[in-house]
N, C-alpha and C positions, 0 to 999 in steps of 0.2 A: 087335186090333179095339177093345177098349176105350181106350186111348190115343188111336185115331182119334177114337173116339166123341169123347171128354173134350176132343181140342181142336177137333172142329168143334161143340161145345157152347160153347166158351168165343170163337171165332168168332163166333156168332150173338150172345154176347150182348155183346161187343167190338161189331158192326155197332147192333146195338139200342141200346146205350148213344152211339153218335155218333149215330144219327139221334135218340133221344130229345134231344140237346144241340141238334142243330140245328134241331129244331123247336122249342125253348125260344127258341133266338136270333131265330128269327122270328116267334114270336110276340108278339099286338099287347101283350100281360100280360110282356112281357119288360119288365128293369129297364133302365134307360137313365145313359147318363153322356153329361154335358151340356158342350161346352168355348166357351167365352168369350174373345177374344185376338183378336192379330194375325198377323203370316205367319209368325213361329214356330212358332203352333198349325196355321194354315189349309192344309195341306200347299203350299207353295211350292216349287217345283223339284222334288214328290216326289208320286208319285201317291196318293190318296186312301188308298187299304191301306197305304201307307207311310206315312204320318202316323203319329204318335207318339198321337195321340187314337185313332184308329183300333186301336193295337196294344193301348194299352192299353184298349178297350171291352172286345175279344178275350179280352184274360187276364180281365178278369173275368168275361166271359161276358153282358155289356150289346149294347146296339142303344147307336149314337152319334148323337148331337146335335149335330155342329159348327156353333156358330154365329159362329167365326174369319172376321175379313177382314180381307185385306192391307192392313195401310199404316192398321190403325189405331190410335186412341190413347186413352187413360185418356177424354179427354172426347168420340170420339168415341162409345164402345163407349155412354156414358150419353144421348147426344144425337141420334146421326144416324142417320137413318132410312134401313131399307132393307125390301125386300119379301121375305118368308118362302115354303118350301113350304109355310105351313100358310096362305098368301096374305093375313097379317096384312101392316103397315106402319108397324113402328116400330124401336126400336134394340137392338141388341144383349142388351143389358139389359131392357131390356121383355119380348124374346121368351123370355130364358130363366125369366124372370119366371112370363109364361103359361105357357110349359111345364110346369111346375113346378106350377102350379094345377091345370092341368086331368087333371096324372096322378093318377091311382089311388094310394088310400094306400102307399107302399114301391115305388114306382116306378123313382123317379131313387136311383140310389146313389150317385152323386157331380157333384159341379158343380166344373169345372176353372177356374183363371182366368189367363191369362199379359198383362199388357198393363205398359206403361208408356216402354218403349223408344225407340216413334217419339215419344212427349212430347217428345224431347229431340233425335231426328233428325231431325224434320221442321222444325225451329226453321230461321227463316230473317231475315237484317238486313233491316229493311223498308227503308234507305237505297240497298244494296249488288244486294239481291236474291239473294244469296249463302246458302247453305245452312252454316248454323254445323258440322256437321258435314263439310264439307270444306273451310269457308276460314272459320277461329275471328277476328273480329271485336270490336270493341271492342262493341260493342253488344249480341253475344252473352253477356256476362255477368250482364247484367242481364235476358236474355231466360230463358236457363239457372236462373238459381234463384226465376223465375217460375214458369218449368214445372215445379220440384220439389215446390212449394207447391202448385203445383195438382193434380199428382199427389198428393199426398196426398189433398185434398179429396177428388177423385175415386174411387178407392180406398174409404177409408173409409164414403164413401157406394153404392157397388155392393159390398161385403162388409157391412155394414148391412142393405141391402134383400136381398139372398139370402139370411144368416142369418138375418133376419127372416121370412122365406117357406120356408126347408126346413124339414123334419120331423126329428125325433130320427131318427139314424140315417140319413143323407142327409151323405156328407159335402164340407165347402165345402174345396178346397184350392188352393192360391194358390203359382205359379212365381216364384222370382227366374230372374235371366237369367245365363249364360255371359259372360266379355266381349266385348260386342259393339262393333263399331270402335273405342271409344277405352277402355280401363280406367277413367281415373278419373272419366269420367260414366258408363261401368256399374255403379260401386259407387255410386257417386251414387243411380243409380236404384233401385238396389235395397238402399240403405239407408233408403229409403222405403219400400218395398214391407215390408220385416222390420218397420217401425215399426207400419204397416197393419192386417199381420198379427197383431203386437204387441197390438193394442189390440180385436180379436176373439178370443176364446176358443175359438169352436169353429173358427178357421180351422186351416188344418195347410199348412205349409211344405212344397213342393217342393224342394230348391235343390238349381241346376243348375251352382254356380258348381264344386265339389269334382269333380265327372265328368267335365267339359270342361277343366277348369283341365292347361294343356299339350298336348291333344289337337284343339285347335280343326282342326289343317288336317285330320284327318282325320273330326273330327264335324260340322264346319259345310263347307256347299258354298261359299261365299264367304265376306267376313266378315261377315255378317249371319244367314244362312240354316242350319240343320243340315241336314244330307247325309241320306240314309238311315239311316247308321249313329247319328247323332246323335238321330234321331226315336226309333231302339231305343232308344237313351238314357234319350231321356226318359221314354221310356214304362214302362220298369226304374224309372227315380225314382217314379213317381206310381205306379205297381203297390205298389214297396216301402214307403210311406206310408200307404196306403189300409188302412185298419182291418179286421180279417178281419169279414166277416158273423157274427152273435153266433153260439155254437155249430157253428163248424164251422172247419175247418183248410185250408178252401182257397178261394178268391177264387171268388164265383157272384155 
């Protein structure tokens, strides 16, 4: 009888202890992780739970912010305007900007950022009409270490303005990429990206190139996109970076 007792006591407080989590995660005083990117981040091909932002809000026990969209790039994410749930109307950058303001001291526990990829996919010969990533051009090379140059500008200036706006203990962390269609414009890009990072202090490196390196067919769904499994991925890398909460041993 006592044994029954002791585990329908430990029962109760098994059930008490998940609903107290899940009323933490739904509340409006929950800590929030904020992700910044393109279809890497924005779950593409994978349902919203599957996203790799999403997994990893989970492990740390945050509300997520995704503010990823497909197909964009270092200058969109600073420039181009889109309309928010929170029915603002600006960019990327702007919004996670506000968000960030308007929380409550110790709110946001981490601002994600993955971009710079399509900088370089999306390049297209203004001659040809031809997209440099499927049919490389003479004119492409001068288009190409345009874009890296400007990828940096960019960069530096949205890790600038977010280190400039989080608080101690918020932290900013920044993805290199897998290789994506072609190797030696993915190290390209993301020998920008480490430079970036390089030149911010509180930023903290993702890299995704060592997880993926030989596994692409089975973590990325085509050659651009990660699979499900690849979003776990990621979400493992940005978990495993993520600084513990001071005084405690496990990710809240």
């Amino acid at each position: 009888m006592r044994r029954i007792r002791r585990s329908f006591k430990r029962v109760i407080a098994l059930l008490l202890d998940a609903m107290s989590r899940l009323v933490t995660a739904r509340s409006p005083a929950a800590k929030h992780v904020i992700v910044l990117g393109d279809s890497f981040a924005s779950a593409y091909g994978v349902s919203a739970e599957q996203s790799w932002g999403a997994i990893y809000a989970d492990r740390l026990r945050c509300e997520l912010a995704n503010l990823a969209i497909e197909g964009a790039t270092s200058d969109a994410l600073i420039n181009r305007t889109y309309t928010w749930p929170s029915g603002r109307s600006q960019s990327q950058l702007a919004e996670a900007l506000s968000l960030v303001d308007e929380a409550p001291s110790g709110n946001v526990r981490a601002v994600a950022v993955g971009v710079g990829i399509n900088d370089w996919l999306w390049l297209q010969d203004p001659e040809t009409s031809e997209r440099c990533a499927v049919v490389w051009t003479a004119a492409c090379d001068d288009l190409f270490t345009a874009s890296l140059e400007s990828l940096g500008d960019n960069l530096n200036k949205i890790l600038s303005d977010l280190q400039s706006a989080l608080e101690p203990g918020t932290h900013l962390i920044v993805m290199t990429y897998c290789m994506v269609w072609n190797v030696d414009k993915s190290d390209a890009v993301n020998s920008v990206i480490l430079s970036a990072i390089g030149q911010h202090a509180d930023a903290i490196l993702a890299d995704l190139r060592e997880p993926f390196a030989g596994r692409e067919d089975v973590l990325l769904q085509d050659t651009v996109h990660p699979s499900v499994a690849g979003h776990t991925v990621i979400a493992g890398v940005f978990s495993n970076v993520t600084p513990p909460v001071p005084n405690s041993t496990t990710a809240s």
